[in-house]
C-alpha positions in Angstrom: 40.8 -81.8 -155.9 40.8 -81.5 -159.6 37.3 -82.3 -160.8 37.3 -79.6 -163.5 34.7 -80.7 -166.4 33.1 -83.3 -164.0 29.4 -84.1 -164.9 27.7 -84.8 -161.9 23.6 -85.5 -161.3 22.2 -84.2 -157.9 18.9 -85.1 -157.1 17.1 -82.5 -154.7 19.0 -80.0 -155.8 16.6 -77.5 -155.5 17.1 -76.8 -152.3 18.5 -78.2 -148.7 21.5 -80.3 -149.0 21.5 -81.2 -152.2 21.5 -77.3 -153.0 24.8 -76.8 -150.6 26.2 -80.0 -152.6 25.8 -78.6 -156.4 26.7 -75.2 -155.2 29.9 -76.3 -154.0 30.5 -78.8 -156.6 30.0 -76.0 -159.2 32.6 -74.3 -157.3 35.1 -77.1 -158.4 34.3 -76.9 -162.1 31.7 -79.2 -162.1 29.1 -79.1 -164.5 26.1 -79.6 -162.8 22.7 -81.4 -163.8 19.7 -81.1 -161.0 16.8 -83.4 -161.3 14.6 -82.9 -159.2 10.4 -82.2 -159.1 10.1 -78.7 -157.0 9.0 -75.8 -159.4 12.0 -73.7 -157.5 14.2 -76.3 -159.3 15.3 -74.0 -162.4 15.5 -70.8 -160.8 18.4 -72.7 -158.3 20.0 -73.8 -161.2 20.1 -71.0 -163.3 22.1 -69.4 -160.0 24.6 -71.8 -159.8 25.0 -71.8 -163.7 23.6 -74.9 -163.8 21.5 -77.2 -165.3 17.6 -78.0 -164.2 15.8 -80.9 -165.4 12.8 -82.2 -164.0 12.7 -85.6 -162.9 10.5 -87.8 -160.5 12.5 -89.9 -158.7 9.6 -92.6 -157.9 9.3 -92.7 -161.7 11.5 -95.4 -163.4 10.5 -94.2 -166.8 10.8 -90.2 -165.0 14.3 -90.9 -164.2 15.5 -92.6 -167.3 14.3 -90.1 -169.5 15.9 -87.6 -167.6 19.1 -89.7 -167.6 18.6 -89.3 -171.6 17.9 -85.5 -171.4 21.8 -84.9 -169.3 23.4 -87.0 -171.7 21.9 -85.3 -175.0 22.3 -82.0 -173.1 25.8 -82.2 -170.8 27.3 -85.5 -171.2 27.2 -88.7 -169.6 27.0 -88.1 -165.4 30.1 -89.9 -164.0 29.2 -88.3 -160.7 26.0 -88.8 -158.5 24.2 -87.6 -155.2 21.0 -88.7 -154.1 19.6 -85.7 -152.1 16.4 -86.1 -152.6 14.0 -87.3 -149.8 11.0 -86.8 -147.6 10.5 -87.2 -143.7 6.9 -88.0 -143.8 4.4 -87.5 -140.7 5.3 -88.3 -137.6 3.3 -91.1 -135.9 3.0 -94.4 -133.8 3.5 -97.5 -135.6 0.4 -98.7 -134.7 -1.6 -95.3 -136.2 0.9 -94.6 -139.3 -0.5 -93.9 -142.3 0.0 -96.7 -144.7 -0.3 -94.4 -148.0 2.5 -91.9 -145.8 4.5 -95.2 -145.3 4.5 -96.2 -149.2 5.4 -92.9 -150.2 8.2 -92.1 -147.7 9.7 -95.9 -149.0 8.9 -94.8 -152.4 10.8 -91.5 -152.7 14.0 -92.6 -150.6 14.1 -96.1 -150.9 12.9 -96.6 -154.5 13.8 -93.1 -155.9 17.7 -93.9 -154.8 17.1 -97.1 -156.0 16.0 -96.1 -159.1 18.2 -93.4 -160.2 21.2 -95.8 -158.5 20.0 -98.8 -161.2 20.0 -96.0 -164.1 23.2 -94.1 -163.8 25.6 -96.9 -163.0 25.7 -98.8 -166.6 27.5 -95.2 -168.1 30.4 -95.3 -164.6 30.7 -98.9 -165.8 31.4 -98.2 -169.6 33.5 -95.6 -168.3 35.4 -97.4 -166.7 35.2 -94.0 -163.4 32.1 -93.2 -161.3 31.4 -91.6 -158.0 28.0 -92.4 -156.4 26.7 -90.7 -152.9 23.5 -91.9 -151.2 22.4 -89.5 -148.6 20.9 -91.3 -145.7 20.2 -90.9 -142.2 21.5 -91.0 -138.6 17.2 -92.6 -138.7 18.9 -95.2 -140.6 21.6 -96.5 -137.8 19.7 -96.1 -134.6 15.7 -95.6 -135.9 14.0 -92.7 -134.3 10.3 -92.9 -132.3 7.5 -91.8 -134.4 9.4 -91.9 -137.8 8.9 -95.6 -138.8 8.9 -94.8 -142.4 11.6 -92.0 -142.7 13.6 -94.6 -140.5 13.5 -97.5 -142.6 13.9 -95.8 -146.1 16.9 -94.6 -144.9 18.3 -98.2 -143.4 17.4 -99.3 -146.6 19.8 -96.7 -148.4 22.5 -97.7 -146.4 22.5 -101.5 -147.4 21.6 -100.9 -150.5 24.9 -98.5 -150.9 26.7 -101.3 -149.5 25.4 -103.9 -151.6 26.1 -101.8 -155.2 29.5 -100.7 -153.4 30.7 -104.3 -153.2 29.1 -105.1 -156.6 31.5 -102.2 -158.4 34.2 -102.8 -156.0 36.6 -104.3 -159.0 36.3 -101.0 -160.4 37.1 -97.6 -159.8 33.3 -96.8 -159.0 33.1 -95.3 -155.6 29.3 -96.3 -154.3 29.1 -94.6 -150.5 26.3 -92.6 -148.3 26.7 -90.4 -145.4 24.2 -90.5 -142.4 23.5 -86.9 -141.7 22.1 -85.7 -138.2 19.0 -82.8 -138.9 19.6 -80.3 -140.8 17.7 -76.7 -140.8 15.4 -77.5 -144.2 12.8 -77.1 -145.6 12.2 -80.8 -144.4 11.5 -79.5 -141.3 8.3 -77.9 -142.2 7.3 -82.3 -142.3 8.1 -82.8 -139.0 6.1 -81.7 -135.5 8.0 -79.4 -133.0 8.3 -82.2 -130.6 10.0 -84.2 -133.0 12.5 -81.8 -133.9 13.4 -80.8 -130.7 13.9 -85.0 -129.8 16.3 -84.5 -132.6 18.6 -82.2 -131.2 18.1 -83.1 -127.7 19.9 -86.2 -129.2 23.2 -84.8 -130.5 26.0 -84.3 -128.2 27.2 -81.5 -130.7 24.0 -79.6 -129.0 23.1 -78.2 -132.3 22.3 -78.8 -135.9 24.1 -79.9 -138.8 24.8 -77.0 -141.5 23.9 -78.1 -145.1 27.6 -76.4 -146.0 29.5 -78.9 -143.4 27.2 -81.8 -145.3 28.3 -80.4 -148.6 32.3 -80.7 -147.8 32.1 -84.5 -147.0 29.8 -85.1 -149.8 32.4 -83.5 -152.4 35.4 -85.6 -151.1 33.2 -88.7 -151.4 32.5 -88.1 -155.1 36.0 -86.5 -156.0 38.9 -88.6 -157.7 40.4 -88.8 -154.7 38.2 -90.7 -152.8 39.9 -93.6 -154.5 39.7 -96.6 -152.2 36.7 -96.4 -149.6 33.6 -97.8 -151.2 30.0 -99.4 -149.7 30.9 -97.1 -146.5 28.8 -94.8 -144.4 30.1 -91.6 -143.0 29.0 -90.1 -140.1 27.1 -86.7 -140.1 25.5 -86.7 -136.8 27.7 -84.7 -134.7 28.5 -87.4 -132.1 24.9 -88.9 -132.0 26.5 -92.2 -133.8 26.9 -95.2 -131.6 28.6 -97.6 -134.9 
């Protein structure tokens, strides 16, 4: 895959998935921008050789200054992954904390949203762009006691398939994976029981590695990805049932 010279935004970068993702974009000559809020955010990038700019994804006016910042600084971003993303607590609808609830929708429903809306007038001048949303297994089948994490990430998922068709006259690739768990930091969100329902759930009988997420997400944001847009590919080691 030649993507040498690529600019591509990764938000979440600063660790997790959307660390394995820059890392191996960076790998392919990419030049890569991370926006992302966690203070470990430039010491990631500066290890990668890459570029750290802090952005709050629930933040319209957050994300379109740093959207500014990467084009004064690297160039426009023809290339984008949405990592970035919270689990939330883990409750019964009925006893779910409806601050939780807004913020879990407002950082992976809104913040994609968001930093979708900003980047995609550039791919379109352009004429080339590559989007990835990272969703959820959640998203397909909806897991117990993660109402909000759940729904965000169903939301992602039609919301990729909406912008997909939307750009589909162009060669603007809008897609999302639906990853199974993943050893992260976003565990440290979620109660042992919950976890262990996780894997107990995937027939692959363990989790996914951020690195095996990482390959996918590079093909889905490389030139040759040339044809599939508004999909979802599956992460979840089997757990899938559509």
């Amino acid at each position: 895959m030649d993507m040498q010279g690529q600019i591509a935004v990764v938000t979440g970068a600063a660790q997790g998935i959307g660390f394995a993702v820059a890392q191996a974009l960076v790998a392919k000559g990419v030049r890569v921008v991370s926006w992302d809020v966690d203070p470990g955010n430039v010491a990631a990038m500066a290890e990668l050789d890459g570029t750290a700019v802090t952005c709050d994804i629930t933040d319209l006016n957050s994300v379109t200054a740093a959207y500014q910042t990467t084009c004064d600084t690297v160039g426009v971003p023809l290339i984008c992954v949405n990592s970035a993303g919270i689990a939330g607590p883990n409750a019964p609808v009925a006893d779910y904390d409806v601050a939780a609830w807004h913020r879990v929708i407002d950082v992976n429903l809104n913040g994609t949203f968001y930093v979708n809306r900003t980047v995609v007038p550039g791919m379109m001048t352009a004429g080339y762009g590559r989007i990835l949303n990272v969703a959820s297994i959640a998203g397909k089948e909806g897991n117990p006691n993660a109402s909000a994490y759940s729904a965000s990430k169903a939301g992602v998922i039609a919301l990729t398939k909406s912008l997909g068709k939307e750009l589909a006259g162009q060669d603007i690739a809008v897609n999302c994976v639906t990853p199974a768990a993943a050893r992260t930091r976003i565990f440290d969100q979620m109660s042992q029981e919950h976890i262990d329902y996780m894997l107990s759930k995937i027939p692959r009988g363990r989790f996914l590695e951020v690195a095996e997420a990482a390959e996918m997400i590079v093909w889905a944001v490389s030139p040759e990805n040339s044809f599939t847009t508004g999909a979802v590919f599956d992460l979840s080691g089997g757990r899938a049932t559509y």
